[in-house]
C-alpha positions in Angstrom: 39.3 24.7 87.7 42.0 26.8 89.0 45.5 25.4 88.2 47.8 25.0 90.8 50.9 23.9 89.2 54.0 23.5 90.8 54.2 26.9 92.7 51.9 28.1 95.1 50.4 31.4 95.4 52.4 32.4 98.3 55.5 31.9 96.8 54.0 33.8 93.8 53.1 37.2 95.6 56.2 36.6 98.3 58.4 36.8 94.7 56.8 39.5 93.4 56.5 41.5 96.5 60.4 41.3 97.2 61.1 42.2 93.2 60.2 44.3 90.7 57.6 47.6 91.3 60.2 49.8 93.3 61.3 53.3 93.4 59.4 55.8 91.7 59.4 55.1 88.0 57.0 52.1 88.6 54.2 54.7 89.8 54.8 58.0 87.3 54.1 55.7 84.4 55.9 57.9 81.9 56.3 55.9 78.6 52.4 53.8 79.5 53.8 50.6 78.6 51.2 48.0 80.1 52.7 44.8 81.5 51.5 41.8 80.1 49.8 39.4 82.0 47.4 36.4 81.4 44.3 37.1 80.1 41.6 36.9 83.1 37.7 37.1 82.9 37.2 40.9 83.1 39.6 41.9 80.0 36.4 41.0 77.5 33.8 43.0 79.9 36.1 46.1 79.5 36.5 46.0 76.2 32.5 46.9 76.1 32.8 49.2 78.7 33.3 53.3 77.5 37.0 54.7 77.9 37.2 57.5 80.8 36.9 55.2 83.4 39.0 56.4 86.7 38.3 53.1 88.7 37.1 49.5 87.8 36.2 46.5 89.8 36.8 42.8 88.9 35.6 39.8 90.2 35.4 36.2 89.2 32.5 34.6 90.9 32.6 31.1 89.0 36.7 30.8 89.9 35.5 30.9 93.0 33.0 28.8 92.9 35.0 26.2 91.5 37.9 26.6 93.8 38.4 23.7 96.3 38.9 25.1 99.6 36.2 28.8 98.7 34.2 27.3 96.2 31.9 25.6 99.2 31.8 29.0 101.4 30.7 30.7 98.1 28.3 27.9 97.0 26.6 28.6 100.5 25.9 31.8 100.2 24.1 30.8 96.9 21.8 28.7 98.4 20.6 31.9 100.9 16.9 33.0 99.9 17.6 35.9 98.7 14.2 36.3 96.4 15.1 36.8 92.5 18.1 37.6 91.3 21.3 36.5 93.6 24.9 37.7 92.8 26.4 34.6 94.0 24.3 31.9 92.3 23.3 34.0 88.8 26.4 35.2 88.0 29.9 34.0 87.2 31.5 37.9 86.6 31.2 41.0 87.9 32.8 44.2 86.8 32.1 47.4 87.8 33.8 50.9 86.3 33.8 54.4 88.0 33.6 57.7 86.0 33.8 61.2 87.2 34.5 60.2 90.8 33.6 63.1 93.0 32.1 65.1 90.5 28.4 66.2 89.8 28.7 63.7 87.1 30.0 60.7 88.4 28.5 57.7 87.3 28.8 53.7 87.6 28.6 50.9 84.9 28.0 47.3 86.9 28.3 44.5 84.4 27.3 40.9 85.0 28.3 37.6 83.3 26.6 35.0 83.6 23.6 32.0 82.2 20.7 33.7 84.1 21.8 37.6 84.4 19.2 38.5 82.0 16.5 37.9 85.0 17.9 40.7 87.3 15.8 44.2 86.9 16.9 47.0 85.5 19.4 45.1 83.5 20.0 45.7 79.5 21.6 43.1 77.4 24.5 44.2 75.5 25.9 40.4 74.3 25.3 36.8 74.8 25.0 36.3 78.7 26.3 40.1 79.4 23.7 42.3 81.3 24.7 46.1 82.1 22.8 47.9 85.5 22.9 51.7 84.7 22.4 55.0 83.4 20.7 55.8 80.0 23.5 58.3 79.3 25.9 55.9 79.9 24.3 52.9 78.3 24.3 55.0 74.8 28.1 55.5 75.2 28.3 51.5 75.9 26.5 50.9 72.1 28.9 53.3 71.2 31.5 51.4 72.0 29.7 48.3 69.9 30.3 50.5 67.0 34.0 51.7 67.0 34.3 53.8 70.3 37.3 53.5 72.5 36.7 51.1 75.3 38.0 51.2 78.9 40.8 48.7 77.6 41.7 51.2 75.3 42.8 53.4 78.6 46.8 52.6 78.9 47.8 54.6 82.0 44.3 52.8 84.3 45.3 49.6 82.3 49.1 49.5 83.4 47.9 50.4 86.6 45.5 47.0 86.5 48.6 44.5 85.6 50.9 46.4 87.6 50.0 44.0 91.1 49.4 41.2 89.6 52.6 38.6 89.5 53.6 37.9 85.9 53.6 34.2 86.3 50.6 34.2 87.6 47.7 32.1 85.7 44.7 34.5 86.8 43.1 36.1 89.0 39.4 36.1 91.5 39.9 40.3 92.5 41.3 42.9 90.2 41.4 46.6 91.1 43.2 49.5 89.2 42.1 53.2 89.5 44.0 56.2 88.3 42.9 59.0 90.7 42.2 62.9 90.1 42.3 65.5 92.6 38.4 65.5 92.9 38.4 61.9 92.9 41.3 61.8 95.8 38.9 64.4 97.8 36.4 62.3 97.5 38.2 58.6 98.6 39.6 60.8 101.7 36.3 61.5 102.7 34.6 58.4 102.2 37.1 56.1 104.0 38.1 58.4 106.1 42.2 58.5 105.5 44.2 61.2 105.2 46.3 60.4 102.4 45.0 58.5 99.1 46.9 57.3 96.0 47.1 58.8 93.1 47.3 55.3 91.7 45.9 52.1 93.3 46.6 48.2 91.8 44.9 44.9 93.7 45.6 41.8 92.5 44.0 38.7 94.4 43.3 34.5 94.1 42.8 31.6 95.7 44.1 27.7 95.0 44.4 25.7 98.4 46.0 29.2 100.0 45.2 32.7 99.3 47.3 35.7 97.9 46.3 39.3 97.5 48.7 42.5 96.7 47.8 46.1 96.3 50.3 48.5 95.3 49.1 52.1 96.1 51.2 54.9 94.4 51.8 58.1 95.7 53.7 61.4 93.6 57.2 60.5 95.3 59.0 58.8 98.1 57.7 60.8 101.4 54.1 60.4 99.9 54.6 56.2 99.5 55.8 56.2 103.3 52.3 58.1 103.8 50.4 56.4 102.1 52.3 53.1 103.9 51.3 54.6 107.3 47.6 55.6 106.2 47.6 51.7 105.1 48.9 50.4 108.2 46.3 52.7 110.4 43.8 51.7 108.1 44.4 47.8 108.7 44.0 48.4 112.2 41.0 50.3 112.7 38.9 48.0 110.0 40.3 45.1 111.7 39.4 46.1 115.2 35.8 46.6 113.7 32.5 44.8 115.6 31.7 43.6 111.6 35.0 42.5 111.5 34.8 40.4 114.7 31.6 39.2 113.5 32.7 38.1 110.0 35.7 36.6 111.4 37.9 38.6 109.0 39.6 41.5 111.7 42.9 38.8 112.3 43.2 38.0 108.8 43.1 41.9 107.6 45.6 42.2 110.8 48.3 39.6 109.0 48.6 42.1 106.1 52.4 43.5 105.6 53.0 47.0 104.7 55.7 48.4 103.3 56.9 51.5 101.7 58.4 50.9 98.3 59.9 54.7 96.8 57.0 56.3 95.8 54.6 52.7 96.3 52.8 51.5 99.8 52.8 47.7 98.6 50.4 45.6 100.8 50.5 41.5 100.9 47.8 39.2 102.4 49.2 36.2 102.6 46.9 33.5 104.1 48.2 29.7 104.0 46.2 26.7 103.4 45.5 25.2 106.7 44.9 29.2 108.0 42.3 29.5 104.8 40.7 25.8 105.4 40.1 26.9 108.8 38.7 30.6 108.0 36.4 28.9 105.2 35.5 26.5 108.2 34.3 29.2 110.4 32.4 30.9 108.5 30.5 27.9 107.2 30.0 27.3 111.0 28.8 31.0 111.1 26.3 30.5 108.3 24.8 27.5 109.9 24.4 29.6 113.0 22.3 32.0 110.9 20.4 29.5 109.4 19.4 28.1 112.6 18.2 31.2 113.7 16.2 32.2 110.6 15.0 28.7 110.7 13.6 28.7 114.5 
C-alpha cells in the first residue's frame, strides 16, 4: 500500500517546487553527484538494463493498482478483453530505455515485471518474473550486463537527472522520467512533438495517495533557454489540452491546471490535483468506461 503519512503529496511537490533546483548549476551537472532518494521499483530493472541509455521510462503499475482512489480506475481497465497478454492486469512494472535517439541506430529496451509476463510474445526472460521485448543486438548487451557490464544505473549524469524531480522526502514514486538529450536526439524530440525548443535535460517525478502530484524539471544550457523552454511548456499545455482526445479522455482541464515557471536555466512544471478533484476525475472516467462497455456490449 502506498503510505500516506502525515504530509500529503501536495505539500510535498508545493515544498520542493518553491526550494531547491534553481539557477543554473542544478541543470550543468558539473561534479555528477546523484541525489539520493528512496529506492523505487525501477532502480533493480535498470540495473539489468545496458549503460548508454539517453532516455528511460518508469512506471509502477501494481502501486497503482493498490492505490485507494486509482487503484479501481486501473483495475478497470484490467478487466478490458484485450486477448492475451494485458499491460494492466500481467504486469506490476514497466520500464522502458531509449538509445541512440534519432540516429540510424536507435533502439528500445521495454522491460516488464510481473507473475504472468512470461506469456506476452516476443518476450525473453532475463530473471525471475523479468521479461525483456527487443532487439537481438541489444538483448546480447543485456546478458552482458549479467556478467559484469555497466548497467544504465551505472550512468551518473541520466541518473542525477532521474532523482533530480523527485522530492527527497518522498516515499516513492508511480512515473519516473530522466533523459539526458544529444543534439540528434533534441532534433528528433522537436520534430516529433512538434516544439521549438527541447531540453537538454528532462526529470518527471509523479504519485498518487488520496491526491496526485507530478513535477518535471526540464533543463535548458542557461537562463534565456529555461524561459524558452518555460514558454514551449506553457504552449505545449495548451494545445494538448485543447485536444478532441483530451476532451474525450477527460484529461484537457487537468493538463490545463499545470504551473510553469522558469527557474535560471530550469522550466519546472507542477500538476497538482487534490483529492476531491482526483475522486472526481477517477469517477468520470469510470463513468466513461461503462459508457464503452455498454456500447461494445449492445
Amino acid at each position: 500500500m502506498i503510505a500516506r503519512g502525515s504530509v500529503s503529496l501536495v505539500a510535498l511537490a508545493l515544498a520542493f517546487a518553491s526550494s531547491g533546483c534553481k539557477g543554473k548549476e542544478q541543470t550543468e551537472i558539473p561534479s555528477v553527484e546523484v541525489p539520493v532518494r528512496s529506492p523505487t521499483a525501477g532502480d533493480a530493472l535498470l540495473e539489468m538494463a545496458p549503460a548508454g541509455a539517453d532516455a528511460v521510462l518508469e512506471i509502477d503499475l501494481l502501486r497503482l493498482r493498490k492505490n485507494d482512489t486509482v487503484g479501481p480506475l486501473v483495475n478497470a481497465l484490467a478487466q478490458e478483453d484485450m486477448g492475451g497478454f494485458d499491460v494492466f492486469r500481467d504486469a506490476d512494472q514497466i520500464v522502458i530505455c531509449s538509445y541512440a535517439i534519432g540516429t540510424d541506430d536507435a533502439a528500445q529496451i521495454l522491460m516488464l515485471r510481473g507473475a504472468s509476463v512470461s506469456s506476452i510474445d516476443g518476450a525473453h526472460a532475463i530473471a525471475d518474473d523479468v521479461v525483456v521485448v527487443t532487439t537481438a543486438a541489444m538483448l546480447e548487451k543485456i546478458r552482458a550486463v549479467r556478467n559484469g557490464a555497466a548497467s544504465v544505473a551505472s550512468q551518473e549524469k541520466l541518473m542525477r537527472a532521474r532523482a533530480m524531480a523527485m522530492p527527497p522526502a518522498a516515499d516513492g514514486a508511480t512515473l519516473r522520467v530522466a533523459a539526458t538529450l544529444g543534439f540528434d536526439a533534441r532534433v528528433a524530440v522537436a520534430k516529433q512533438l512538434r516544439v521549438d525548443a527541447v531540453p537538454i535535460s528532462i526529470s518527471v517525478w509523479g504519485d498518487v495517495a488520496d491526491d496526485m502530484a507530478i513535477v518535471a524539471l526540464l533543463g535548458g544550457e542557461d537562463r534565456k533557454e529555461g524561459k524558452s523552454l518555460a514558454s514551449a511548456a506553457r504552449r505545449a499545455r495548451d494545445r494538448y489540452s485543447a485536444t478532441p482526445t483530451a476532451r474525450r479522455l477527460l484529461y484537457g482541464y487537468v493538463l490545463r491546471l499545470a504551473k510553469v515557471e522558469s527557474q535560471g536555466s530550469l522550466a519546472k512544471v507542477t500538476l497538482i490535483i487534490g483529492p476531491k478533484r482526483l475522486s472526481n476525475l477517477v469517477r468520470r472516467l469510470m463513468k466513461r468506461i461503462g459508457v464503452v462497455q455498454s456500447e461494445k456490449a449492445s
